[in-house]
DSSP file (Angstrom, degrees, kcal/mol; ACC not computed):
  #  RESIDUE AA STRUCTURE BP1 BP2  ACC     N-H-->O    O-->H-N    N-H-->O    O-->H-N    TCO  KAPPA ALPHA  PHI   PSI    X-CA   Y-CA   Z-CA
    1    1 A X              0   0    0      0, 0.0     2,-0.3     0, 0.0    12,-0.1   0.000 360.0 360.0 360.0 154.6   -7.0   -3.3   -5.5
    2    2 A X        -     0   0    0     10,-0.4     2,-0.2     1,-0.0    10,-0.1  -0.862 360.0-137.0-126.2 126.9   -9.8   -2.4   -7.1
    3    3 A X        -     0   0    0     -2,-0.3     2,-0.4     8,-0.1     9,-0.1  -0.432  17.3-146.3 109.3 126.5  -10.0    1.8   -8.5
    4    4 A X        -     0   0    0     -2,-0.2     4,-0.1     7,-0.1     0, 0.0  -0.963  13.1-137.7-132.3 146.1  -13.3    3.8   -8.0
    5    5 A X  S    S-     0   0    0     -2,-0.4     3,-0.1     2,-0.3    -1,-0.0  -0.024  74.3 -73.8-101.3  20.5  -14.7    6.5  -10.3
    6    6 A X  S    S+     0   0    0      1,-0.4     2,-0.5     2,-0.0    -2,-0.0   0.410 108.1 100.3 120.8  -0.3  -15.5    8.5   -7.5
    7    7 A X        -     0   0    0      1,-0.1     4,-0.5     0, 0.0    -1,-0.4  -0.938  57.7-149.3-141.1 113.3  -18.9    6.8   -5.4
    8    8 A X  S    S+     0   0    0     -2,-0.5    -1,-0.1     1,-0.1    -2,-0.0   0.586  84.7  84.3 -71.7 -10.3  -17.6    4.7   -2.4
    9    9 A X  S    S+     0   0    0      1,-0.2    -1,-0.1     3,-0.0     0, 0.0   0.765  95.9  39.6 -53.5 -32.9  -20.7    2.4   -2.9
   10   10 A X  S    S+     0   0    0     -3,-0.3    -1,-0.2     2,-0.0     2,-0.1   0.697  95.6  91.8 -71.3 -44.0  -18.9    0.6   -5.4
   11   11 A X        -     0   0    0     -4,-0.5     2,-0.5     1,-0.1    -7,-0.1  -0.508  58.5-148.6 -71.5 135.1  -15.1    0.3   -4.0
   12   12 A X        -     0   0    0     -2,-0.1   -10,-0.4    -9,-0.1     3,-0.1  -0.973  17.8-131.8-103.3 134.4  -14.1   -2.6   -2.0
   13   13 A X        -     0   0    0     -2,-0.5    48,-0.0     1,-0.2    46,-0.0  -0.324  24.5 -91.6 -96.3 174.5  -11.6   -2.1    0.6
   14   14 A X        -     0   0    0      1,-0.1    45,-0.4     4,-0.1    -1,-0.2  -0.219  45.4-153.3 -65.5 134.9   -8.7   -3.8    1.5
   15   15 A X        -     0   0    0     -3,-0.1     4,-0.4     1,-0.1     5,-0.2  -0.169  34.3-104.8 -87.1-171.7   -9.5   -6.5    4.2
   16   16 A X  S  > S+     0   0    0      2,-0.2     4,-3.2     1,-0.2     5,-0.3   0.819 121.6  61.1 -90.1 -12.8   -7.2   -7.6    6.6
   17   17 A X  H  > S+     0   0    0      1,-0.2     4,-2.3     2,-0.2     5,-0.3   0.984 115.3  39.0 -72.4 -44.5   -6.8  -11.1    4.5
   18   18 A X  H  4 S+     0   0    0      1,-0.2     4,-0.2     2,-0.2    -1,-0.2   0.412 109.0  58.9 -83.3   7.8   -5.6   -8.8    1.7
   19   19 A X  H  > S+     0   0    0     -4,-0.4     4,-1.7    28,-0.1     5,-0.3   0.758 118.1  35.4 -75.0 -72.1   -3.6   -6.4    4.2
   20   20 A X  H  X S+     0   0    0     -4,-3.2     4,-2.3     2,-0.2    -2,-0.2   0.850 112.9  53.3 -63.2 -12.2   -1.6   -9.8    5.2
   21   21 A X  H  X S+     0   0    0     -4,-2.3     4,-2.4    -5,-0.3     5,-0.2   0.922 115.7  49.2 -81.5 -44.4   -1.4  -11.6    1.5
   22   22 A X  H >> S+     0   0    0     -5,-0.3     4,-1.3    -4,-0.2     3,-1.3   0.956 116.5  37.3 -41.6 -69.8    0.1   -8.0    0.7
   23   23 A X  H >X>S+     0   0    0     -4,-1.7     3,-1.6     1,-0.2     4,-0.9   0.939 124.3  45.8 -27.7 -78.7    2.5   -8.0    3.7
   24   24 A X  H 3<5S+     0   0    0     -4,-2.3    -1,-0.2     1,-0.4    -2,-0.2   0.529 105.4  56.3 -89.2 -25.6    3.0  -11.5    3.0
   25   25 A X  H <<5S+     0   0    0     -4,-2.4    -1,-0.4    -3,-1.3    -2,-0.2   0.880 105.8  48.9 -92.6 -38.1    3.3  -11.3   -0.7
   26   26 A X  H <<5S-     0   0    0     -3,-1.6    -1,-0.3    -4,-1.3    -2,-0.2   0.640 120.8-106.9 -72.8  -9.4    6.7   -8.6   -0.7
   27   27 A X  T  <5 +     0   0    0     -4,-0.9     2,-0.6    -5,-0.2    -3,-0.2   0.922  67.7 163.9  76.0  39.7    8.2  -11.2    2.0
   28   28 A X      < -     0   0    0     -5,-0.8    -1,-0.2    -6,-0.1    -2,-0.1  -0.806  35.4-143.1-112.8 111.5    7.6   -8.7    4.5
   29   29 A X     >  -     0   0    0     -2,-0.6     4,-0.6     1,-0.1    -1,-0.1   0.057  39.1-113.1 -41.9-174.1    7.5   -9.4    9.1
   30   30 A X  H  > S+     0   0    0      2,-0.2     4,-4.0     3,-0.1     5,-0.3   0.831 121.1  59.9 -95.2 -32.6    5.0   -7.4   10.4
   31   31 A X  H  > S+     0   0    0      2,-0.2     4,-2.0     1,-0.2     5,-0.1   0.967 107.9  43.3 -32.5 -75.9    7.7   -5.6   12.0
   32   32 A X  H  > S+     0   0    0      2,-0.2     4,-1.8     1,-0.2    -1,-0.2   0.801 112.1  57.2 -56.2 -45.3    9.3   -4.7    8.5
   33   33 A X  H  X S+     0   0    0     -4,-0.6     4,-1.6     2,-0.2    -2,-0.2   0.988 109.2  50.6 -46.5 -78.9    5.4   -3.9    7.2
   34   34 A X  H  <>S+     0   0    0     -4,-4.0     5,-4.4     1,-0.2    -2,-0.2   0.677 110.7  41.9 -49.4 -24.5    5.4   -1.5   10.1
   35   35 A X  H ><5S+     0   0    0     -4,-2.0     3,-1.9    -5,-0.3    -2,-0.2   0.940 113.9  51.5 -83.0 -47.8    8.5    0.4    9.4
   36   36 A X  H 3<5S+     0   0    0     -4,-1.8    -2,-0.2     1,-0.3    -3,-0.1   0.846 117.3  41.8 -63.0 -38.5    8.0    0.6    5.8
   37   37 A X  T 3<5S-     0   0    0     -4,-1.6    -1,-0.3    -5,-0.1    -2,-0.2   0.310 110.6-120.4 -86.0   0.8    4.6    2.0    6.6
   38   38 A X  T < 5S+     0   0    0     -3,-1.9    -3,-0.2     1,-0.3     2,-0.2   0.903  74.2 123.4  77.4  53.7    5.7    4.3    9.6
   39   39 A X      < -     0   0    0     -5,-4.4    -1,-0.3    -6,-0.2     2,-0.2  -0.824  69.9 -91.9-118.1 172.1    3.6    2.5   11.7
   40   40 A X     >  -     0   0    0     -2,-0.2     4,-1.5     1,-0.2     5,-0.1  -0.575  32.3-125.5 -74.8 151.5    3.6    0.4   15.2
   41   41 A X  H >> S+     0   0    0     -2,-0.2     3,-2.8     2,-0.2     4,-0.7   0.990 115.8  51.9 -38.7 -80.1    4.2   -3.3   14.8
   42   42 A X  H >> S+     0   0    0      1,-0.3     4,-4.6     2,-0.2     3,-1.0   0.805  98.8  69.3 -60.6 -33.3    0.8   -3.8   16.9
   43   43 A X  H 3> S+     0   0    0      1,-0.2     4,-4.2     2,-0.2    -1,-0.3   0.927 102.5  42.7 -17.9 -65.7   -0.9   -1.4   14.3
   44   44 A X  H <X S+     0   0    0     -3,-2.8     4,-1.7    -4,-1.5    -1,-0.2   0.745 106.7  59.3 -87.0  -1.0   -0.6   -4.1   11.7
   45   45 A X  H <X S+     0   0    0     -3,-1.0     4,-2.6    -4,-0.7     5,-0.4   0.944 104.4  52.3 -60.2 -54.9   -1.6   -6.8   13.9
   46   46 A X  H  X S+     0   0    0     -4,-4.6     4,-2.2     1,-0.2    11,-0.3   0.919 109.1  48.2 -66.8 -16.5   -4.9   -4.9   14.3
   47   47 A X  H  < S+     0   0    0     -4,-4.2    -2,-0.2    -5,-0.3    -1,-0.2   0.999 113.5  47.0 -84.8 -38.3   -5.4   -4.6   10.5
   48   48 A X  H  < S+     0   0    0     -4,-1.7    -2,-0.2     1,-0.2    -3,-0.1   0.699 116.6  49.6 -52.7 -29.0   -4.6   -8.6   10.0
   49   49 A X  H  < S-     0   0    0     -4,-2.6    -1,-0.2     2,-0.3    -2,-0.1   0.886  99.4-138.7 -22.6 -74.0   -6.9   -9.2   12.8
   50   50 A X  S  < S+     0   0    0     -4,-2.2     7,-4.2    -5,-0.4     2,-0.3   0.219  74.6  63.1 122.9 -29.0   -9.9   -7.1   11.7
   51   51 A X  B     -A   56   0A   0      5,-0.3    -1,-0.4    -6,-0.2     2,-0.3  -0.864  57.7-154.8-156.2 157.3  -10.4   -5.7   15.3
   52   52 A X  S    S-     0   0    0      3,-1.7     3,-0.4    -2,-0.3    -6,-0.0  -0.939  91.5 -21.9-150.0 100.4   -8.9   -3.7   17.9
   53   53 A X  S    S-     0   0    0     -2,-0.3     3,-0.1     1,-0.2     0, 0.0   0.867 130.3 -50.1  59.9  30.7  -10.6   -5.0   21.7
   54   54 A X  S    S+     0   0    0      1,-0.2     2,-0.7     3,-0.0    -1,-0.2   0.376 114.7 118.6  81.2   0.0  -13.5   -6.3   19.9
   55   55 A X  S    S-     0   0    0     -3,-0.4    -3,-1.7     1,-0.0    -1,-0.2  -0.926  74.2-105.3-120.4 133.1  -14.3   -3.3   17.7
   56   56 A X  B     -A   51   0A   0     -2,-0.7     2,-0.4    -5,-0.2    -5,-0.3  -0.109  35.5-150.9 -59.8 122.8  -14.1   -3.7   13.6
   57   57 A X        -     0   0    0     -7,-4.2     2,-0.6   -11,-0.3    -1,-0.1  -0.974   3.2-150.1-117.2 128.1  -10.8   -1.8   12.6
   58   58 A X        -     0   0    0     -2,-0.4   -43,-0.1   -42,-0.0   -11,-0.1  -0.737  22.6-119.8-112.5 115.8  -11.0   -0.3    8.9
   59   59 A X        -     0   0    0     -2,-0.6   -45,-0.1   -45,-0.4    -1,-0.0  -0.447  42.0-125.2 -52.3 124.1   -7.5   -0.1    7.2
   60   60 A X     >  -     0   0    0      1,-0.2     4,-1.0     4,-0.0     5,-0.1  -0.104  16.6-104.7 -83.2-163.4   -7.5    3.6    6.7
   61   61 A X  H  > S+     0   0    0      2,-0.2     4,-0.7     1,-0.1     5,-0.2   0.710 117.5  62.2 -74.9 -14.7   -6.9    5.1    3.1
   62   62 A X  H  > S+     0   0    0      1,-0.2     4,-1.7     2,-0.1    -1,-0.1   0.877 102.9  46.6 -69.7 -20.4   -3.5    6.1    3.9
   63   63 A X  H  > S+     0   0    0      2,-0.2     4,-0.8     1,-0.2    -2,-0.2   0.869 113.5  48.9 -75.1 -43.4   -2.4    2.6    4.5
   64   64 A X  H  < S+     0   0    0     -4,-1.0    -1,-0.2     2,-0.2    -2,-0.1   0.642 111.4  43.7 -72.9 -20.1   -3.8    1.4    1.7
   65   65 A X  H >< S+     0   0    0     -4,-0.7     3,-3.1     2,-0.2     4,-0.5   0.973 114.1  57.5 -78.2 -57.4   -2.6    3.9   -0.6
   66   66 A X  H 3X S+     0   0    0     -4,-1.7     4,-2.0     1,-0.3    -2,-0.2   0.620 108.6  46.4 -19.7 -41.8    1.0    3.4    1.4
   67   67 A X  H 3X S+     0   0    0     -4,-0.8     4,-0.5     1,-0.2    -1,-0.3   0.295 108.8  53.5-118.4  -0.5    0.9   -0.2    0.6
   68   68 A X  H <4 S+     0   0    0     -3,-3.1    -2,-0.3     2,-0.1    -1,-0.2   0.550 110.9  47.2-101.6  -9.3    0.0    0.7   -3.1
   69   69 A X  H >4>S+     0   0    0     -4,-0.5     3,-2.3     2,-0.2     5,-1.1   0.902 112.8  53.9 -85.0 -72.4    3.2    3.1   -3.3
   70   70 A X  H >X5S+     0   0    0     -4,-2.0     3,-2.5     1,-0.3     4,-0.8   0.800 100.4  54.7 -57.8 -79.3    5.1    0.2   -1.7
   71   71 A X  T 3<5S+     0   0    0     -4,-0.5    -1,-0.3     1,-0.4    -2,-0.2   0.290 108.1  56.8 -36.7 -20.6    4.1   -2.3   -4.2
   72   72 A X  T <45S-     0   0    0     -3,-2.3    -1,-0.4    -2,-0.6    -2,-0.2   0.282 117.7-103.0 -49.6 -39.9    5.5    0.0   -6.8
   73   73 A X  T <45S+     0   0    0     -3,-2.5    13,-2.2    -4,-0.1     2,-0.6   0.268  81.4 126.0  75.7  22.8    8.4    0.4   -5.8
   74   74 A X  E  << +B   85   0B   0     -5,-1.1    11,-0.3    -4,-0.8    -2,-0.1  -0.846  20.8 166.5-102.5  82.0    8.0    3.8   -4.3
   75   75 A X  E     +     0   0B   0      9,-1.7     2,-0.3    -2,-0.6    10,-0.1   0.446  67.9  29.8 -93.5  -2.5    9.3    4.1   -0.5
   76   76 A X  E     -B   84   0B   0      8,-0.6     8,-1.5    -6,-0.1     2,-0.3  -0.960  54.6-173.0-151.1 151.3    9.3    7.6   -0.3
   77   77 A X  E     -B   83   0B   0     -2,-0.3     6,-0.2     6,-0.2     5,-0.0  -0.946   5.5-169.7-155.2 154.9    7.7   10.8   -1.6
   78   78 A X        -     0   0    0      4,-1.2     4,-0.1    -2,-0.3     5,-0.1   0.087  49.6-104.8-132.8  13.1    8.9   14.3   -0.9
   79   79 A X  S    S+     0   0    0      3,-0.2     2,-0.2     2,-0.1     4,-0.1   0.875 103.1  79.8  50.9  46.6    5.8   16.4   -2.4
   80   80 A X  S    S-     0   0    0      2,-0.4    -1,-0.1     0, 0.0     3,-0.0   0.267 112.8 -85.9-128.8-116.1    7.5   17.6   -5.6
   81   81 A X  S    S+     0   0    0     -2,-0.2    13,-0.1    -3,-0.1    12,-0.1   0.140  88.0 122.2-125.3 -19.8    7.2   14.6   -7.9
   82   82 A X        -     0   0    0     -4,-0.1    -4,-1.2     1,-0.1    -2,-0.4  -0.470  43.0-159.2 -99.4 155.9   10.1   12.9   -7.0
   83   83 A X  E     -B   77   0B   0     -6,-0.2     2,-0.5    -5,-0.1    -6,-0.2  -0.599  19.0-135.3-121.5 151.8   10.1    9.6   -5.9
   84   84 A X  E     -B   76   0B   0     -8,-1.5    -9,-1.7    -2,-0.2    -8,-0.6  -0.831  34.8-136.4-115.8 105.8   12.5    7.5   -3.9
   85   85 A X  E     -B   74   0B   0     -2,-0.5   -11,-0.2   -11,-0.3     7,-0.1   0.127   5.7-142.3 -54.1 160.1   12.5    4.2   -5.8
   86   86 A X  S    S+     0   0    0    -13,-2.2     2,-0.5   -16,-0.1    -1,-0.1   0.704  89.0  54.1 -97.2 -28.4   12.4    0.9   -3.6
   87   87 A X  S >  S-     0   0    0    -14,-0.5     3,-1.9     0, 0.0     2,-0.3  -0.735  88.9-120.3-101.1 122.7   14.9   -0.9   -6.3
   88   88 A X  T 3  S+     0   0    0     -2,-0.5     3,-0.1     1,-0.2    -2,-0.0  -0.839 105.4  25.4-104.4 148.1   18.2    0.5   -7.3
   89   89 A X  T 3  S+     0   0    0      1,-0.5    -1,-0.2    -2,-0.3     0, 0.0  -0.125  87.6 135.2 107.6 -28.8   18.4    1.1  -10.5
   90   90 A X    <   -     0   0    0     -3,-1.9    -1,-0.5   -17,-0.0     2,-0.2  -0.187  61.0-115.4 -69.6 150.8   14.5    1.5  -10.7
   91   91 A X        -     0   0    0     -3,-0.1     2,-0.3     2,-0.0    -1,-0.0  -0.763  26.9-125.2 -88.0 152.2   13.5    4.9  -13.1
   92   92 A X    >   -     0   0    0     -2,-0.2     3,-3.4    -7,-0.1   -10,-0.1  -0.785  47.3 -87.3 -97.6 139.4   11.8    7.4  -10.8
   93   93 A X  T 3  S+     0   0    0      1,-0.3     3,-0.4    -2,-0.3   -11,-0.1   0.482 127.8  57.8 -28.4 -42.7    8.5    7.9  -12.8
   94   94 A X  T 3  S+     0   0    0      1,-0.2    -1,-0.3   -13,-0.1     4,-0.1   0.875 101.6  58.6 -62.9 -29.9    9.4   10.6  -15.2
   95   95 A X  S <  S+     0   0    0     -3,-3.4    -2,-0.2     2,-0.1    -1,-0.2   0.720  88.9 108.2 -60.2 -31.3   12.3    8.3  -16.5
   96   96 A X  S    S-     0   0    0     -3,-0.4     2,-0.4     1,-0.1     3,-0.1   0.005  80.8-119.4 -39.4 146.1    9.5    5.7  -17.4
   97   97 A X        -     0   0    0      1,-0.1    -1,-0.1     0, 0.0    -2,-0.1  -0.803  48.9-105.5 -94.4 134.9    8.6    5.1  -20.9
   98   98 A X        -     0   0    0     -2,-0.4     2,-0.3     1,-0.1    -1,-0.1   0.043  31.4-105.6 -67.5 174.8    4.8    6.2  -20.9
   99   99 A X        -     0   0    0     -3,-0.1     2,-0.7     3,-0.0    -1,-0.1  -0.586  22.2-135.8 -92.1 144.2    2.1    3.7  -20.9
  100  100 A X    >   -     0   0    0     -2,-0.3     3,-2.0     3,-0.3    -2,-0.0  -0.861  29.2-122.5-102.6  97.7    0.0    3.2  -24.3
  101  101 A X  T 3  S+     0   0    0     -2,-0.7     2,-0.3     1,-0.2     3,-0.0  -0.092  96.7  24.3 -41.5 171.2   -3.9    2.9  -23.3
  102  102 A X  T 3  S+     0   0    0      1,-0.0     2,-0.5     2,-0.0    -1,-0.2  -0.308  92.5 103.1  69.5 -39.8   -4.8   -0.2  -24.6
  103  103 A X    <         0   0    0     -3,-2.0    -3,-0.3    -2,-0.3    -1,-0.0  -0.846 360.0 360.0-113.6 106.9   -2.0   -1.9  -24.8
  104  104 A X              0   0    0     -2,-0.5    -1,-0.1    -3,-0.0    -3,-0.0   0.494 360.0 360.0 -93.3 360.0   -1.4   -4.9  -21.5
């Protein structure tokens, strides 16, 4: 996913092939997409679709964000900083050794 400096003209958002290669890519049903994401099962049909009855459905930013959390390892957030890791074992963020710009 692609990071915007603040002008939506630039960001492209997730489509629905890159809603399902996401889904598709954790080894995730759509069922199991939809619980992880609080959502209905038919919900993520209409974003892997595109449309909902013929009218263009746009993945909102909370899903997308949701599905950048997930990817993360993050399954949970409780609106302090702490995180409920997706992995046991996994460091919740503050335990991470920081990142060195520059450095891949």
């Amino acid at each position: 996913m692609k990071t915007t400096t603040g002008s939506d003209d630039d960001f492209e958002t997730m489509t629905p092939e890159r809603f399902r290669l996401w889904r598709k890519a954790l080894g995730l049903k759509q069922k199991d997409a939809a619980d992880r994401l609080g959502l209905k099962k038919r919900m993520i049909q209409y974003y892997e679709k595109g449309d909902r009855d013929g009218r263009p459905v746009e993945i909102p930013k909370s899903v997308r964000l949701a599905c950048f959390a997930i990817s993360s390892g993050i399954d949970d957030f409780n609106g302090t900083g702490t995180v409920v890791a997706g992995a046991p074992g996994q460091p919740a963020p503050a335990d991470r050794e920081p990142e060195t710009a520059g450095h891949d």
